[in-house]
Each structure stands twice: as C-alpha cells, then as structure tokens.
mmCIF file of the N, C-alpha and C atoms, coordinates in Angstrom:
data_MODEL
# 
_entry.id   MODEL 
# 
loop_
_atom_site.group_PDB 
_atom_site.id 
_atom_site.type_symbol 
_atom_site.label_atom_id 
_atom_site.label_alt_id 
_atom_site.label_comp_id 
_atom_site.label_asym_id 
_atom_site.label_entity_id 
_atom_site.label_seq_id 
_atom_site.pdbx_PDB_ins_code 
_atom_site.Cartn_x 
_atom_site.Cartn_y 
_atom_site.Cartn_z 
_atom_site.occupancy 
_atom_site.B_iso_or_equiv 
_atom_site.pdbx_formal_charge 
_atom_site.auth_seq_id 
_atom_site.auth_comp_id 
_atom_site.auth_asym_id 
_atom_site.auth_atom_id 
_atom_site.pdbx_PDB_model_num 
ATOM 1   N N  . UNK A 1 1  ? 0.838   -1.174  0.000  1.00 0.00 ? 1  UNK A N  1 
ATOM 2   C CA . UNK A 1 1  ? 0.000   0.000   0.000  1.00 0.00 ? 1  UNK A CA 1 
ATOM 3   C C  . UNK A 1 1  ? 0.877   1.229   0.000  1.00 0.00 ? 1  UNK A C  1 
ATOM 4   N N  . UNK A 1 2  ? 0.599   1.836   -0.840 1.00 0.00 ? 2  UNK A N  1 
ATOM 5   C CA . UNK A 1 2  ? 0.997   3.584   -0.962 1.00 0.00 ? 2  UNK A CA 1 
ATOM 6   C C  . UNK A 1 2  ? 1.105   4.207   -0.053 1.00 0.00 ? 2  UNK A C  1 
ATOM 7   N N  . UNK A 1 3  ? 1.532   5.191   0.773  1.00 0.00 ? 3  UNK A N  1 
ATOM 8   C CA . UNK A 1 3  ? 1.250   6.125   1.736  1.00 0.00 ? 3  UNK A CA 1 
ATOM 9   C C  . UNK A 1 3  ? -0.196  6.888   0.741  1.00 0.00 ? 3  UNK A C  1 
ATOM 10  N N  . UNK A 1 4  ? -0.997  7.117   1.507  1.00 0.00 ? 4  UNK A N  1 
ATOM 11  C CA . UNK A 1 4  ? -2.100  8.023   1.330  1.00 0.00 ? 4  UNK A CA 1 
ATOM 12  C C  . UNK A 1 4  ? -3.164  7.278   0.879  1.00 0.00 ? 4  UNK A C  1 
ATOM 13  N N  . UNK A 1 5  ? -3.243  6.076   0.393  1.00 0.00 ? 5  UNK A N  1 
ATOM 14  C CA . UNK A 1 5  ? -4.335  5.229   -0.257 1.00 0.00 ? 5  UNK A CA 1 
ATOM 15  C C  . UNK A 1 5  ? -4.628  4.207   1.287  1.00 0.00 ? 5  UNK A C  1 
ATOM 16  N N  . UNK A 1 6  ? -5.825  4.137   0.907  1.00 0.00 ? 6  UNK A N  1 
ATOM 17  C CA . UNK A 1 6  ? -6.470  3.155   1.879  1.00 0.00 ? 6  UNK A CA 1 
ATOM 18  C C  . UNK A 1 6  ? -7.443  2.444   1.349  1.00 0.00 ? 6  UNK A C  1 
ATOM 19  N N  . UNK A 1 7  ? -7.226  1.876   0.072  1.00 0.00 ? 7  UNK A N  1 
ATOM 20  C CA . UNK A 1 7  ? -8.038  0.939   -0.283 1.00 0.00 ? 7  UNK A CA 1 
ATOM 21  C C  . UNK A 1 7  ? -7.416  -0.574  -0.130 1.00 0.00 ? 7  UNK A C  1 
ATOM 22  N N  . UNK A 1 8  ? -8.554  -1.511  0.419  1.00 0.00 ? 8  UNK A N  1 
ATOM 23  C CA . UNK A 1 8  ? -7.985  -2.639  0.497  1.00 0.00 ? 8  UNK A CA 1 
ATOM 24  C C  . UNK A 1 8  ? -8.726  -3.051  -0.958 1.00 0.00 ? 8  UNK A C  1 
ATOM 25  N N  . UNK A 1 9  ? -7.433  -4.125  -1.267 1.00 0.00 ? 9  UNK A N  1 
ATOM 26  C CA . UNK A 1 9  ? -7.874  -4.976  -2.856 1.00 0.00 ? 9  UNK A CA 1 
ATOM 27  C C  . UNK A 1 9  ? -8.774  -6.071  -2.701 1.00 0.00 ? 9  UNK A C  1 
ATOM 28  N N  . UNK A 1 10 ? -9.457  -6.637  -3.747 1.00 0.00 ? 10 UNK A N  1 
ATOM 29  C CA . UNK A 1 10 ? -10.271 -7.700  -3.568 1.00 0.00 ? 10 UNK A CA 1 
ATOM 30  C C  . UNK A 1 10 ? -10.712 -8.517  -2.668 1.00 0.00 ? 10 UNK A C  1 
ATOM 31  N N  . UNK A 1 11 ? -9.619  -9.429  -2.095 1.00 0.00 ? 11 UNK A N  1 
ATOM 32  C CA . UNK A 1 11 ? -9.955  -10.525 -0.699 1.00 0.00 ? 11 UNK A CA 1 
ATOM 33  C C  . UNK A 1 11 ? -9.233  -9.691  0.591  1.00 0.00 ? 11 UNK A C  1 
ATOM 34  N N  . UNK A 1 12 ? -8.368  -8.443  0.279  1.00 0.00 ? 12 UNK A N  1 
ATOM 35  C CA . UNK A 1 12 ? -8.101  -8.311  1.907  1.00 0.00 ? 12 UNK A CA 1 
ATOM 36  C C  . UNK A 1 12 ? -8.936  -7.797  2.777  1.00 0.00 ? 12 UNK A C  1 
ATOM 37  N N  . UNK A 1 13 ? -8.018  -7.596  3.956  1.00 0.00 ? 13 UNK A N  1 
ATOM 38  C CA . UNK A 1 13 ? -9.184  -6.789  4.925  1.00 0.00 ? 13 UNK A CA 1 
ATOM 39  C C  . UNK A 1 13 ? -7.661  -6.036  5.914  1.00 0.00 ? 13 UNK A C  1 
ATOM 40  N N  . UNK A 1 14 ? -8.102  -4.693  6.134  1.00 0.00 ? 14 UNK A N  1 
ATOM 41  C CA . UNK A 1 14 ? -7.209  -4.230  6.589  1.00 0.00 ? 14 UNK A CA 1 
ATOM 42  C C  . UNK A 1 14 ? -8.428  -3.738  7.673  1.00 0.00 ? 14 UNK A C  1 
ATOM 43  N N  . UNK A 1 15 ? -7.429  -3.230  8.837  1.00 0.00 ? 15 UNK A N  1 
ATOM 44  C CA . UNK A 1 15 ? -7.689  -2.990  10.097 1.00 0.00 ? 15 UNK A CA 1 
ATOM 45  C C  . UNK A 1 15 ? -6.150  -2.328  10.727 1.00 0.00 ? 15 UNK A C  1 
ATOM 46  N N  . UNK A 1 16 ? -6.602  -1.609  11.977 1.00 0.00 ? 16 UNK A N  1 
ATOM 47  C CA . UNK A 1 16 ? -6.291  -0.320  12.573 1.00 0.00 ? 16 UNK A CA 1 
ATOM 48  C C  . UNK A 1 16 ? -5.241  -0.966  13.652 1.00 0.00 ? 16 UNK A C  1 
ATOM 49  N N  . UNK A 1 17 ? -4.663  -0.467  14.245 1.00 0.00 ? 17 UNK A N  1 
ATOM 50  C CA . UNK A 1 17 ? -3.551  -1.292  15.373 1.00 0.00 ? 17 UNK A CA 1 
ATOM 51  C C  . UNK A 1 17 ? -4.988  -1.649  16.599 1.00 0.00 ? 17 UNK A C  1 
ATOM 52  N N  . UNK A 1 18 ? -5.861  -0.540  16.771 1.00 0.00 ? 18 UNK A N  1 
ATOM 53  C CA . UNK A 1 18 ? -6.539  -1.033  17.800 1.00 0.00 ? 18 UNK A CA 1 
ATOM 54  C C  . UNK A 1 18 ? -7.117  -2.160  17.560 1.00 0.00 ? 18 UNK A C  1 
ATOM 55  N N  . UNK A 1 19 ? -7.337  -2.699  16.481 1.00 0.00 ? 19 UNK A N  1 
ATOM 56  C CA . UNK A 1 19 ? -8.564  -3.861  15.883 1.00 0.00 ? 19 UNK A CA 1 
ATOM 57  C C  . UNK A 1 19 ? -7.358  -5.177  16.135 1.00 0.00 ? 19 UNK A C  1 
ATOM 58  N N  . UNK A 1 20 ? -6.268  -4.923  15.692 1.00 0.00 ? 20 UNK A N  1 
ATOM 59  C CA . UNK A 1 20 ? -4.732  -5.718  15.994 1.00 0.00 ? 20 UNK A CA 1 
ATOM 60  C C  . UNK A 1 20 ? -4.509  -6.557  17.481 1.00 0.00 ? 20 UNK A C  1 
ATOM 61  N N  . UNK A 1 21 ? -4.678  -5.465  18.340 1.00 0.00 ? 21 UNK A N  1 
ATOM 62  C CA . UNK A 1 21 ? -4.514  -5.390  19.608 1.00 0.00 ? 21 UNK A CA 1 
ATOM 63  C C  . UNK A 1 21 ? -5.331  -6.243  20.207 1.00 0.00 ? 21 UNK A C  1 
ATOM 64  N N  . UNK A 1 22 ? -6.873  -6.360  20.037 1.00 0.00 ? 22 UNK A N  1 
ATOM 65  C CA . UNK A 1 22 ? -8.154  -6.866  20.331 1.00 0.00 ? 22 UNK A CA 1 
ATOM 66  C C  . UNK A 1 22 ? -7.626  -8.455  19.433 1.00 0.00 ? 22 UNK A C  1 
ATOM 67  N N  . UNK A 1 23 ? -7.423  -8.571  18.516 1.00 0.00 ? 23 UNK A N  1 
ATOM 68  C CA . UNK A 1 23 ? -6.788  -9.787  18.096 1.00 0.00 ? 23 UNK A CA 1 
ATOM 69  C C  . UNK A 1 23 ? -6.081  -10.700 18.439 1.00 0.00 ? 23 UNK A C  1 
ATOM 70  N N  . UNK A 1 24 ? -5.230  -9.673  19.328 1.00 0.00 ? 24 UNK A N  1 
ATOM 71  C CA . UNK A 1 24 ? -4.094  -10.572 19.789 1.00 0.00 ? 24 UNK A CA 1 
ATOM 72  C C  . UNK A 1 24 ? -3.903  -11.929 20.649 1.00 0.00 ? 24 UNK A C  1 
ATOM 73  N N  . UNK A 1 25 ? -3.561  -13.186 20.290 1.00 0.00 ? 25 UNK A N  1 
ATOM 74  C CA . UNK A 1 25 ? -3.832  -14.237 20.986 1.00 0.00 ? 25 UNK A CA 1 
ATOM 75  C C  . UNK A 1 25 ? -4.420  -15.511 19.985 1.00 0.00 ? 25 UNK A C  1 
ATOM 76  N N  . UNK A 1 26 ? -5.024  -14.437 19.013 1.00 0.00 ? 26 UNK A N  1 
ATOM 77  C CA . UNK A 1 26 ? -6.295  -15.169 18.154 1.00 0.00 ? 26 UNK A CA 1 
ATOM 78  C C  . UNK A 1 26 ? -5.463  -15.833 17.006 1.00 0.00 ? 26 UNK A C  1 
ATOM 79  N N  . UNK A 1 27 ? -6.047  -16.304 15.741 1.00 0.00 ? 27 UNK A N  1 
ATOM 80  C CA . UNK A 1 27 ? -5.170  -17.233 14.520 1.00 0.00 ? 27 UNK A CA 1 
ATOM 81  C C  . UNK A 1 27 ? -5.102  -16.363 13.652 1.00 0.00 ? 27 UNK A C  1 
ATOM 82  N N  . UNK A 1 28 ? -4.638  -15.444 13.546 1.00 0.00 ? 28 UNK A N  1 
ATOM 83  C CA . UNK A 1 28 ? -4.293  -14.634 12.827 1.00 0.00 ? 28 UNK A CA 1 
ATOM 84  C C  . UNK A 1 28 ? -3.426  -13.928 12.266 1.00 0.00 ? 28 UNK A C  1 
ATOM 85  N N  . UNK A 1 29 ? -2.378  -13.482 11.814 1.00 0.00 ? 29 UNK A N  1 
ATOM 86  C CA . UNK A 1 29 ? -1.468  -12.961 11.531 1.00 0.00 ? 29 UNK A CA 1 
ATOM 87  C C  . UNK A 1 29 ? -1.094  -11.669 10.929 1.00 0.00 ? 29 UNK A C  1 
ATOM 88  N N  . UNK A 1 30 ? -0.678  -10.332 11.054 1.00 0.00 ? 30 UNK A N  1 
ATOM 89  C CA . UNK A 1 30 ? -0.519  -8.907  10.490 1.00 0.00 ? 30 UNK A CA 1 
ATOM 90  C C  . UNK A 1 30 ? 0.563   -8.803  9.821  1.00 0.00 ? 30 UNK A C  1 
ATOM 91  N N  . UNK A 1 31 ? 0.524   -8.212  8.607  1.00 0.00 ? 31 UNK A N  1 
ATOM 92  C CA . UNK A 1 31 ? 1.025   -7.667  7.607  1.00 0.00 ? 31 UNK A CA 1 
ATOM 93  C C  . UNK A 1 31 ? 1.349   -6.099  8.047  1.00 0.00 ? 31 UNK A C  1 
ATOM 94  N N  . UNK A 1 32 ? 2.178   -5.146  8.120  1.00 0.00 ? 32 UNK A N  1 
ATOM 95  C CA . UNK A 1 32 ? 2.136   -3.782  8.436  1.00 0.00 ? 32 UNK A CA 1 
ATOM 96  C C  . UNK A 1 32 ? 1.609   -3.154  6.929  1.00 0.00 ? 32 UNK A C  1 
ATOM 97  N N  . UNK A 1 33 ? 1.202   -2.474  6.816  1.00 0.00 ? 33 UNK A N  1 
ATOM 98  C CA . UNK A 1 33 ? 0.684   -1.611  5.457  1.00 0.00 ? 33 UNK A CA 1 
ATOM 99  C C  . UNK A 1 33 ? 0.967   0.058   5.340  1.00 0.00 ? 33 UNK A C  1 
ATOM 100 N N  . UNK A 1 34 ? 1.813   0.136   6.832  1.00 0.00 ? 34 UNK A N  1 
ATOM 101 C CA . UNK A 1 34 ? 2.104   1.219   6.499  1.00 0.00 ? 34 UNK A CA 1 
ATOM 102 C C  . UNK A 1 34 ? 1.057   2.438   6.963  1.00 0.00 ? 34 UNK A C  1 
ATOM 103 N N  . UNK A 1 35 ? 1.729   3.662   6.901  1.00 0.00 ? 35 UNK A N  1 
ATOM 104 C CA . UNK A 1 35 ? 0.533   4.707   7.904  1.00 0.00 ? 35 UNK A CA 1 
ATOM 105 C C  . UNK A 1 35 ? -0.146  5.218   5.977  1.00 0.00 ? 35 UNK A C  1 
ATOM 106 N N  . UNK A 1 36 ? -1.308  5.933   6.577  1.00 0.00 ? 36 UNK A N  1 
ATOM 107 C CA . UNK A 1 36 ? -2.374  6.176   5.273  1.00 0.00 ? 36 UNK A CA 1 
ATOM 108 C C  . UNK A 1 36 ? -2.785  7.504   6.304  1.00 0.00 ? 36 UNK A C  1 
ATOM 109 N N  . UNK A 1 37 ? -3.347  8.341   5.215  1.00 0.00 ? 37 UNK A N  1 
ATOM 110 C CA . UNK A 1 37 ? -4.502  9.568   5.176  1.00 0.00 ? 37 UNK A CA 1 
ATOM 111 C C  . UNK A 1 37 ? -5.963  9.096   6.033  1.00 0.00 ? 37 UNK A C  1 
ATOM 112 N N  . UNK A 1 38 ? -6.674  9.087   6.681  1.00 0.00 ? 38 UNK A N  1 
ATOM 113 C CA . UNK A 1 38 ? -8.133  8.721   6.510  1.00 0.00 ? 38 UNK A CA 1 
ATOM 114 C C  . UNK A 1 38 ? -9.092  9.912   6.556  1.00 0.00 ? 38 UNK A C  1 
ATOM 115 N N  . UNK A 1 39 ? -10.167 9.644   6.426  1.00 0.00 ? 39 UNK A N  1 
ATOM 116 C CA . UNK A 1 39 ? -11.301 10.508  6.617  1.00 0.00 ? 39 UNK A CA 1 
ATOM 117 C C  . UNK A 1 39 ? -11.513 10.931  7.795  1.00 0.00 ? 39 UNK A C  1 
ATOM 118 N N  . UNK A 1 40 ? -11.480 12.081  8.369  1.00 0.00 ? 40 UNK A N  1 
ATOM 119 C CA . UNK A 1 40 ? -11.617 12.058  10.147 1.00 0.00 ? 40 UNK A CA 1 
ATOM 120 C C  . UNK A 1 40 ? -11.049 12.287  10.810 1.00 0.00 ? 40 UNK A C  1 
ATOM 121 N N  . UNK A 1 41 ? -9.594  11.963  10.657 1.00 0.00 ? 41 UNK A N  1 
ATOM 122 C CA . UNK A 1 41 ? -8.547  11.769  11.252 1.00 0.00 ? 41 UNK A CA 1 
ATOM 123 C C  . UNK A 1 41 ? -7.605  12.836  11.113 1.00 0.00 ? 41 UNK A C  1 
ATOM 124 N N  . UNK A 1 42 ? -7.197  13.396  11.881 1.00 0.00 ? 42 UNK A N  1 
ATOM 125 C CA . UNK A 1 42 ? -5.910  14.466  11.997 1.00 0.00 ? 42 UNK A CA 1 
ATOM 126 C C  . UNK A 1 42 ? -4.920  14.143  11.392 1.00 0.00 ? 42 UNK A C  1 
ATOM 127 N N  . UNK A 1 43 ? -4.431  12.553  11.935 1.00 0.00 ? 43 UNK A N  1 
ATOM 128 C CA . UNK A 1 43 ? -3.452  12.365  11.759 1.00 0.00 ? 43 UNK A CA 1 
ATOM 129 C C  . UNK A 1 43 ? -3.102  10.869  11.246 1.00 0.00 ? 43 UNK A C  1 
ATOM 130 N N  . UNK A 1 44 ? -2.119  10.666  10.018 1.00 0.00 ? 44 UNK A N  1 
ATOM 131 C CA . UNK A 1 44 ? -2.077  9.230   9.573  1.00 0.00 ? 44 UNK A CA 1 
ATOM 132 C C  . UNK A 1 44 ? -2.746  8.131   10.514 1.00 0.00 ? 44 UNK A C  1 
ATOM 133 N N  . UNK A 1 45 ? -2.978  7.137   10.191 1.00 0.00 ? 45 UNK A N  1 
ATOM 134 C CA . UNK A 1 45 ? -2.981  5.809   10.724 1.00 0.00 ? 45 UNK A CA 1 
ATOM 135 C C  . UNK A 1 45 ? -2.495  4.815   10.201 1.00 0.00 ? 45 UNK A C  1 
ATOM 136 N N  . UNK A 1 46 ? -2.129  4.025   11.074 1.00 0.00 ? 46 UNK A N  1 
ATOM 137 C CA . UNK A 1 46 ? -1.350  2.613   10.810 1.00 0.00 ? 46 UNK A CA 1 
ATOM 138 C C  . UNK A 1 46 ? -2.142  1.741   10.175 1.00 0.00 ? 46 UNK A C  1 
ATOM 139 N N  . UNK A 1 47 ? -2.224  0.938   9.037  1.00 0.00 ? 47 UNK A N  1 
ATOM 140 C CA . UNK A 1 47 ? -2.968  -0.228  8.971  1.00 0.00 ? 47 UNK A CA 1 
ATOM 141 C C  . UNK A 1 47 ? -2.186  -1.462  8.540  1.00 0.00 ? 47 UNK A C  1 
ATOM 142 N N  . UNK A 1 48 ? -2.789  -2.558  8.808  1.00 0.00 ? 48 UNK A N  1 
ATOM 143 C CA . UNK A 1 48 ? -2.384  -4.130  9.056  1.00 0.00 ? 48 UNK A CA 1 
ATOM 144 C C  . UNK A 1 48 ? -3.069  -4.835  7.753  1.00 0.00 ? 48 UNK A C  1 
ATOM 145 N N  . UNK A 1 49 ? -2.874  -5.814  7.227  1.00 0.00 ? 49 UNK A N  1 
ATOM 146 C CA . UNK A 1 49 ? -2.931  -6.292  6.382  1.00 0.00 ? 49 UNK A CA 1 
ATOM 147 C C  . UNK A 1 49 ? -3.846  -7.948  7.367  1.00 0.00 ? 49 UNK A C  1 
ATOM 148 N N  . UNK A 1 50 ? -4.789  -8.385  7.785  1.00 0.00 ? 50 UNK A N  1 
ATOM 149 C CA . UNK A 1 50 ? -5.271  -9.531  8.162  1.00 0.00 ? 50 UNK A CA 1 
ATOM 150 C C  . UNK A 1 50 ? -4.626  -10.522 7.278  1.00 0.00 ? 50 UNK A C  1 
ATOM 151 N N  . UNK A 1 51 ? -4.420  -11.260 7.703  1.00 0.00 ? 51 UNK A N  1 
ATOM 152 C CA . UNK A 1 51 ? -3.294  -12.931 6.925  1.00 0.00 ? 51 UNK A CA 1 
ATOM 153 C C  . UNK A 1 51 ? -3.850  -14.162 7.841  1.00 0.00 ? 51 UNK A C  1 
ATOM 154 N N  . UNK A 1 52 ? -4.296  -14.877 7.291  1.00 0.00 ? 52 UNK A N  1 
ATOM 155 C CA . UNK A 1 52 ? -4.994  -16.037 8.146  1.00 0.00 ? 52 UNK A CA 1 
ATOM 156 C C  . UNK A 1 52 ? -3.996  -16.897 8.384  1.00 0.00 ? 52 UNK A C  1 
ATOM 157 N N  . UNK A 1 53 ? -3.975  -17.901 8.931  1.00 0.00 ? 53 UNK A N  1 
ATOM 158 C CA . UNK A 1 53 ? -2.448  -18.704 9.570  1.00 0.00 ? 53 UNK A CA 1 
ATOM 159 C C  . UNK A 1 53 ? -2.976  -20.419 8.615  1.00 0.00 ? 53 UNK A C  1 
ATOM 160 N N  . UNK A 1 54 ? -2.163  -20.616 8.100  1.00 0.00 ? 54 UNK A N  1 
ATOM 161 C CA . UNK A 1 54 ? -2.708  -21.755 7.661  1.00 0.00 ? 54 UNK A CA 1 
ATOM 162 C C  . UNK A 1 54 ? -2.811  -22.941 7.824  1.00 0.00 ? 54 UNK A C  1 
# 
C-alpha cells in the first residue's frame, strides 16, 4: 500500500492497530501496510494487512 491510499484490494481486509490489539492471541497474523490519510482523522494511521495462519 501507498502512503495516502487506503483501499484494500479484492480478498483483503485491513484494520487499525486497535482492531490488531483486540486480536491478539487469536489465529491470525498482520502484515504492516504502512501509515495512510483517513477521513476524520488528523493524523495518519497505521494499517495491518489480516493474513490467516494456515
């Protein structure tokens, strides 16, 4: 992912460090994607890339 784009592609699913955090423990695995622009937001945010564990 680009800095400034926040589109996820076809099958992903991206999520926020807080959504990460709440995860943690679970079968899952994060990708970093890097900080992005959002709507709302002052200031960049981090997003994660969801990766299922296989």
């Amino acid at each position: 992912m680009r800095e400034g784009t926040a589109t996820a592609r076809g099958s992903e699913i991206l999520v926020s460090d807080v959504v990460r955090q709440l995860a943690k423990g679970k079968d899952f695995l994060f990708a970093d994607r890097g900080e992005t622009n959002l709507k709302g937001f002052d200031e960049p945010v981090r997003l994660y890339e969801v990766r299922w564990r296989e």
